[in-house]
Each structure stands twice: as C-alpha cells, then as structure tokens.
C-alpha positions as CSV (number, residue, x, y, z in Angstrom):
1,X,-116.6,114.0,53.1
2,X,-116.9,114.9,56.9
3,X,-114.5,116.8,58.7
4,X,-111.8,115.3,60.3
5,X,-111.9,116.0,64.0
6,X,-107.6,115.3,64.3
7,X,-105.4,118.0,62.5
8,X,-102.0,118.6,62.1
9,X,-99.7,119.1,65.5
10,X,-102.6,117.6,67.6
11,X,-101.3,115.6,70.4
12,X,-102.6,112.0,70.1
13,X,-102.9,108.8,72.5
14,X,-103.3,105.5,70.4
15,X,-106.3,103.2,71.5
16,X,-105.3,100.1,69.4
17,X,-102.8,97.8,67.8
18,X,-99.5,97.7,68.5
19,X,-98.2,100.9,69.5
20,X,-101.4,101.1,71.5
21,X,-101.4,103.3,74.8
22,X,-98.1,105.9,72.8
23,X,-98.4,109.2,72.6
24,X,-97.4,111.4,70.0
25,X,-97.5,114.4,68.0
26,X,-99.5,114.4,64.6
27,X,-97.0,114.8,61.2
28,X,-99.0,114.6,58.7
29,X,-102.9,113.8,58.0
30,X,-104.2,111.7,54.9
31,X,-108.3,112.4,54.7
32,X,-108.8,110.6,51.7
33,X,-106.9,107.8,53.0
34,X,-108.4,108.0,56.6
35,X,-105.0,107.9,57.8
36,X,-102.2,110.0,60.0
37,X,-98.3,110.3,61.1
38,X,-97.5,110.0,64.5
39,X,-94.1,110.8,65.7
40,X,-92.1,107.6,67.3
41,X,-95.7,105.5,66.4
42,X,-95.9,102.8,64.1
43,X,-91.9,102.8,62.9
44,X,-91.2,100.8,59.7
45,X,-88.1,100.2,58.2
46,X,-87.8,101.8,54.2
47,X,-85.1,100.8,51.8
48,X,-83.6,103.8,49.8
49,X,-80.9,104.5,47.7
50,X,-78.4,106.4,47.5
51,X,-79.6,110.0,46.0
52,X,-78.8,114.0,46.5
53,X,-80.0,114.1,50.4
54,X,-78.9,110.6,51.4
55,X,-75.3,109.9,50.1
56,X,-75.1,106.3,51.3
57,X,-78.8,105.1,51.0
58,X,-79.6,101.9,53.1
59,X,-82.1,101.1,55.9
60,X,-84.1,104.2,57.3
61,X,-86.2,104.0,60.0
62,X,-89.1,106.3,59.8
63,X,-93.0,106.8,61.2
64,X,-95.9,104.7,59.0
65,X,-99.4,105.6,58.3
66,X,-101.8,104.4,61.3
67,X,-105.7,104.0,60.6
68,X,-107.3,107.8,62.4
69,X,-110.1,105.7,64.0
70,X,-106.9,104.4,66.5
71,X,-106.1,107.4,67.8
72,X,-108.0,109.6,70.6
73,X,-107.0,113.5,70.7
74,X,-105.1,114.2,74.5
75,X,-106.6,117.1,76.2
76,X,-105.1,118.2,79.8
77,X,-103.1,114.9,79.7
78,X,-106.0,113.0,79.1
79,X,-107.7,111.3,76.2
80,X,-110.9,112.5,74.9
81,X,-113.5,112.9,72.4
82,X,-113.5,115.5,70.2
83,X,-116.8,117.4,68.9
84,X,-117.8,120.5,66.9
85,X,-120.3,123.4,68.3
86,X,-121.0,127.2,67.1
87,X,-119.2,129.4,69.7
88,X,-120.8,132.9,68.5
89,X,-121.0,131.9,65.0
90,X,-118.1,130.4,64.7
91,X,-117.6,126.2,64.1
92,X,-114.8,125.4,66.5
93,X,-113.6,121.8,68.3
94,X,-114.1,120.9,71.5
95,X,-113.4,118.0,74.2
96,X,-116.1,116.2,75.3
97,X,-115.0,115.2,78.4
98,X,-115.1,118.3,79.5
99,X,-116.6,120.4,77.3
100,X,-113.8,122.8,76.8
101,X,-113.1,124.8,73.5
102,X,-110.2,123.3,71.7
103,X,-109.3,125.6,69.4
C-alpha cells in the first residue's frame, strides 16, 4: 500500500462533489478505505438511541467519510500538491507548488 500523502490535522480544500471548494480540518483518515473526516464537510444525519453518553438519542448531525482523491492539502492559503523527497536522509512531504518542506 502507498503512503498516504494527507494525515491527520492536515488542513484540506475539497476539489469535487458537493461540499466542493470547503475547507476543513482532517478528523480522522481511513487508508484501507481510501477515505477521510473533514470537519463541517460532507454532514449526514445518524439515528441513535438513547445510551450512557446520549440520554435522549434522536437525530445527530455529524461529518461522513469523503473519497481522499477529493481533497487537495492547503498550504499558505492555497491548494497544492503534495510530494515526498529525502531532506538529509530523511523522507519528508512537501508542496509542490512551491516546493517548500511540509513537515
């Protein structure tokens, strides 16, 4: 399996579907599924009931897996590409819009 070029707490813009042009912090990342959480993208409403944590149940509105091909990583405020280089030995993310180290 390849590495995954969005991780957790990555700020993202989406490119496509119906949320397209939010942006949003990453929650969560699925790599087997190919998918990830965004915060305030792709809201779905979930039917629970009542348990410990939520005493009455009912409708909850909460963020839903999006496809990790529809979102772009936001660098400086602007969306970009993300790539992988040695930097003194060391495997490490960059943007390829500007060729800047990510992390």
């Amino acid at each position: 399996m390849a590495t995954l070029k969005i991780k957790k707490g990555d700020t993202v813009k989406v490119i496509a579907g119906r949320d397209k042009d939010k942006e949003g912090k990453v929650l969560a990342v699925n790599a087997a599924a190919g998918t990830v959480l965004v915060e305030g993208v792709n809201m779905i409403k979930k039917h629970t009931k009542p348990n410990n944590n939520n005493q009455e149940g009912g409708i909850v509105t909460q963020e839903g897996p999006i496809n990790i091909s529809n979102v772009m990583y936001v660098h400086k405020g602007q969306a970009t590409r993300v790539g992988f280089k040695f930097v003194d030995g060391k495997k490490v993310r960059y943007a390829k819009s500007n060729d800047e180290v990510i992390d």
